[in-house]
C-alpha positions in Angstrom: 33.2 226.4 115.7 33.2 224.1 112.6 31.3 226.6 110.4 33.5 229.5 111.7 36.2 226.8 110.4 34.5 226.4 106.8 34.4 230.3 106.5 38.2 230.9 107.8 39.5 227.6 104.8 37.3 229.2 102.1 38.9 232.6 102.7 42.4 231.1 102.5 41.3 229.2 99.5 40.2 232.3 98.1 43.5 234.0 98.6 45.8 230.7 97.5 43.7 231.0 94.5 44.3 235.2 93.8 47.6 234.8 93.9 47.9 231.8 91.7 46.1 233.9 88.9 48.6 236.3 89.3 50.7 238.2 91.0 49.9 242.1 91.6 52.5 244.8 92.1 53.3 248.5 92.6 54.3 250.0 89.3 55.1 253.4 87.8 54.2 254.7 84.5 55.4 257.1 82.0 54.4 259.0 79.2 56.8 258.0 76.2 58.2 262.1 75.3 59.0 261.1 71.4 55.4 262.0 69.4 56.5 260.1 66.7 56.7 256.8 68.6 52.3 256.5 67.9 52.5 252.5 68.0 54.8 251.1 69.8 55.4 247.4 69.2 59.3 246.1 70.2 61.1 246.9 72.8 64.9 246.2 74.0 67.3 247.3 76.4 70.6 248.6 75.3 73.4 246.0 75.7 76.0 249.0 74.7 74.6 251.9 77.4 73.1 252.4 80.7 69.6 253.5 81.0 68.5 253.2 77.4 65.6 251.1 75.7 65.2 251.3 72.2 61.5 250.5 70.2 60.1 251.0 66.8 56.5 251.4 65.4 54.4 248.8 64.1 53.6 247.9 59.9 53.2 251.0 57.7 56.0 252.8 59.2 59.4 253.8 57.7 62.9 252.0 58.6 63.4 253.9 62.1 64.6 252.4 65.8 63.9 255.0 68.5 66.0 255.5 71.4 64.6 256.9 75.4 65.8 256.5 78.0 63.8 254.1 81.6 61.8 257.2 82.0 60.3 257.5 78.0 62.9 260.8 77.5 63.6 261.0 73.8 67.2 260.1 73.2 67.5 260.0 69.4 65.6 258.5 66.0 67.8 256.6 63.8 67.0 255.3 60.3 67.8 251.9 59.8 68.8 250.5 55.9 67.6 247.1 54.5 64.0 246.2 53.0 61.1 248.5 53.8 59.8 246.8 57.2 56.3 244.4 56.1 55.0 244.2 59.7 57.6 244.7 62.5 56.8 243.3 65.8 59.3 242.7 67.9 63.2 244.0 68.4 65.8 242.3 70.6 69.4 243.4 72.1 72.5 241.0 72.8 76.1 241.5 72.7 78.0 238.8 70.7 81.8 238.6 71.2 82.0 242.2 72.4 79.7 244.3 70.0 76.5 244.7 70.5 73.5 244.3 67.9 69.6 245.0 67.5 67.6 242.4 66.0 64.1 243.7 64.7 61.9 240.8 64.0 59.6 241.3 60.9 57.1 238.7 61.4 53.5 240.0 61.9 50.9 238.1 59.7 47.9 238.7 61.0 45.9 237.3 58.2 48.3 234.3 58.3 49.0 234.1 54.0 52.9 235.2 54.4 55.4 231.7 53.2 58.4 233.6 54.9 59.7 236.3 57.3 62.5 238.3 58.2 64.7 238.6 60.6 67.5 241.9 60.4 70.2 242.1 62.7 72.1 245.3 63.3 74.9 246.9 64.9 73.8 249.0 67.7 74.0 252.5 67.0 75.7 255.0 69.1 72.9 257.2 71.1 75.5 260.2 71.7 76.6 261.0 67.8 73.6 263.1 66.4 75.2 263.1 63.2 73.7 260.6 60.4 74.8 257.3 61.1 74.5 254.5 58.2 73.0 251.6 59.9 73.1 248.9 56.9 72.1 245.4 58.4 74.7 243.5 59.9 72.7 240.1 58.8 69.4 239.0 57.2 67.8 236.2 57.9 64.7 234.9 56.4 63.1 231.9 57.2 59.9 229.7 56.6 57.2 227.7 59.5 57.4 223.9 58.9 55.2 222.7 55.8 54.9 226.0 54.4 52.3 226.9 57.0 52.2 230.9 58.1 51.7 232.5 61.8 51.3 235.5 62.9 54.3 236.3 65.5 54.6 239.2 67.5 56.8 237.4 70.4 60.5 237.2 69.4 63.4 237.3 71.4 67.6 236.5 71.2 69.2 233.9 73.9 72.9 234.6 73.3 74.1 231.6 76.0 72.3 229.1 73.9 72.7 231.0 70.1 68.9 230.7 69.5 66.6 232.8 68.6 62.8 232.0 70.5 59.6 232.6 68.6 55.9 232.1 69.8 53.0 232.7 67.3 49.9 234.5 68.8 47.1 233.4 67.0 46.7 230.0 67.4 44.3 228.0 70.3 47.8 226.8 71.7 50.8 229.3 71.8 53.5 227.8 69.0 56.9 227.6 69.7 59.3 227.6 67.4 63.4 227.8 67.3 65.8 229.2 65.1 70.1 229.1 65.4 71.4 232.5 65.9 74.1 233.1 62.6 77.1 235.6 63.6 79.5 233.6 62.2 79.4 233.1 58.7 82.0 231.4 56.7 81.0 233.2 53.5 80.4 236.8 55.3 77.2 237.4 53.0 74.9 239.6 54.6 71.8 237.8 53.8 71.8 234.2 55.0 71.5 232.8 50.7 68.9 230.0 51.9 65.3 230.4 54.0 65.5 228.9 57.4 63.1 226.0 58.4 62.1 227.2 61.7 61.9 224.1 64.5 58.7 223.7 66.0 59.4 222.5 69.9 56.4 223.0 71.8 52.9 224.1 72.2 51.6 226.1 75.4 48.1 226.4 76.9 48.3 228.0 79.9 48.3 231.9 78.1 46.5 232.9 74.7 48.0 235.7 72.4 52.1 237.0 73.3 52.3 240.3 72.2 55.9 240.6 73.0 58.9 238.9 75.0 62.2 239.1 76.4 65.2 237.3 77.1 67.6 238.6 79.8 71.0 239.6 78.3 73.1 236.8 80.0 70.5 233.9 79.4 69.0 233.2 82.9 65.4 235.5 82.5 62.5 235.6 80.3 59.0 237.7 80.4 56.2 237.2 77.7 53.6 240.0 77.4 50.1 239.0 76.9 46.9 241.2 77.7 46.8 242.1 81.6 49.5 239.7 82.6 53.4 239.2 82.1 54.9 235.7 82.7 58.6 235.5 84.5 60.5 232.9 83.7 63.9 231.4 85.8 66.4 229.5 83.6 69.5 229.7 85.8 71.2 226.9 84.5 70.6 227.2 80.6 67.7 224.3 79.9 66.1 224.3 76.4 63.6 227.0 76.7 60.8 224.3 75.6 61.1 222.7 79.1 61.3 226.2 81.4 58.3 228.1 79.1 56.0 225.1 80.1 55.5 226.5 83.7 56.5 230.2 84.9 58.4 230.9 87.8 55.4 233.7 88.7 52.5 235.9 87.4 52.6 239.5 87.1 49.2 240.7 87.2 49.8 244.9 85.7 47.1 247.6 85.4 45.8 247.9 82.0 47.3 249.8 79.2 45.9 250.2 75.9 47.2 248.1 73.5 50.4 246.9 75.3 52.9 245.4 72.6 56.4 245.8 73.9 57.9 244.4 76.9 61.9 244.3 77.9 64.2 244.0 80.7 66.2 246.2 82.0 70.1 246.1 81.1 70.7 244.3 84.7 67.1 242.5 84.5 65.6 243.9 87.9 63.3 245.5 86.2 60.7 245.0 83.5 59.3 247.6 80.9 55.8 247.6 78.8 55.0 250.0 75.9 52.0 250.9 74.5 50.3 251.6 71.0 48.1 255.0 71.1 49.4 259.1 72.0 50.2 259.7 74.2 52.2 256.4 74.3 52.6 255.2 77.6 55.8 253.2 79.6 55.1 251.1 82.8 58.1 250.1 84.5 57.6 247.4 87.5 60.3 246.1 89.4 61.3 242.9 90.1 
């Protein structure tokens, strides 16, 4: 009896400890229809439209956000103006007093000698007029790491109920987090913001290695970081400083591999999560949660 005991408590150990490493779920997965979309590396819901994400390609490729829909159907390209992109990595959507915008972090450094990056912020475009559309940025923002040090950042994402914009760096033993204000309003209504950011360094994390991408739930309360094999969920219902809820996720998602997975996003409603991939044919998992 006491060693059919032993067996039955290391089972259940077994299974307390599966599901701590993760959580596993049923997914579906889609092949991304727009050829030109070869390395995907942001990704963002629409705040303006139902049923649209928008992504762009990683460093070497021209100024262009491309629009699908949840299923990876091309909806259109659209050529965005500003500086030729260094190494964009991320994108993020919000709406800010009734219009919505696209930020498109360029902030990969993956040999870590850059002294600042770039942050553009753009009005969303709209999907359904196929005619050129100018899509000058709305606001610039560059911005420098604290004593001049450089990271490589491929996690960036916009929390409009706090006005901050989240970073985590990727290659460091501990994940870096680091905090910048969200600018909308500016008194002198320049464009670019004349002086570099300092951005604040608020945390370190240990629990993951290596974001590749994250995403902040349109009204505030959600978060998901990418990383290889696992996406972290995050609850922040009533608005804490994202320092205190990124120390311990709500749950695991444990997702089938995909090769190089770079961009991850809500849904508009956040009940749903989406992950992109580099590599043709370019691949969409959507899991719900």
């Amino acid at each position: 009896m006491i060693g059919r005991m032993k067996i039955l408590l290391h089972f259940i150990f077994l299974f307390f400890c599966s599901n701590l490493s993760g959580q596993s779920i049923e997914s579906k997965k889609f092949i991304i229809e727009n050829k030109n979309i070869d390395e995907s590396s942001g990704l963002a819901p629409s705040s303006r439209f139902k049923n649209i994400l928008w992504t762009h390609n990683d460093s070497g490729s021209a100024s262009i956000l491309y629009a699908m829909d949840y299923k990876g159907k091309d909806i259109g390209s659209f050529f965005m103006g500003g500086d030729y992109p260094n190494d964009w990595e991320d994108m993020s959507s919000f709406n800010y007093k009734g219009t919505s915008y696209l930020l498109v972090a360029d902030t990969g450094d993956n040999f870590e000698f850059n002294l600042q990056s770039r942050l553009t912020i753009y009005y969303e475009p709209d999907v359904y007029i196929k005619e050129n559309q100018n899509m000058e940025p709305f606001r610039v923002i560059n911005y420098k790491y604290p004593k001049n040090k450089s990271y490589d950042v491929e996690s960036v994402a916009v929390d409009i109920a706090q006005n901050k914009i989240i970073l985590l760096s990727k290659r460091n033993k501990k994940v870096h987090v680091f905090v910048l204000p969200l600018i909308m309003d500016n008194e002198t209504d320049k464009i670019i913001v004349a002086k570099p950011l300092i951005a604040k360094k608020v945390t370190k994390l240990d629990y993951f290695r290596r974001p590749t991408s994250m995403d902040i739930s349109h009204d505030g309360k959600f978060a998901i970081i990418l990383t290889y094999g696992r996406v972290y969920f995050f609850e922040n219902l009533k608005h804490k400083n994202w320092e205190k809820i990124l120390k311990k996720p709500t749950k695991t998602i444990k997702y089938k591999s995909l090769f190089q997975p770079e961009g991850i996003s809500f849904n508009k409603s956040a009940t749903k999560l989406y992950i992109s991939s580099e590599r043709l044919p370019a691949k969409l998992l959507e899991i719900t949660l």
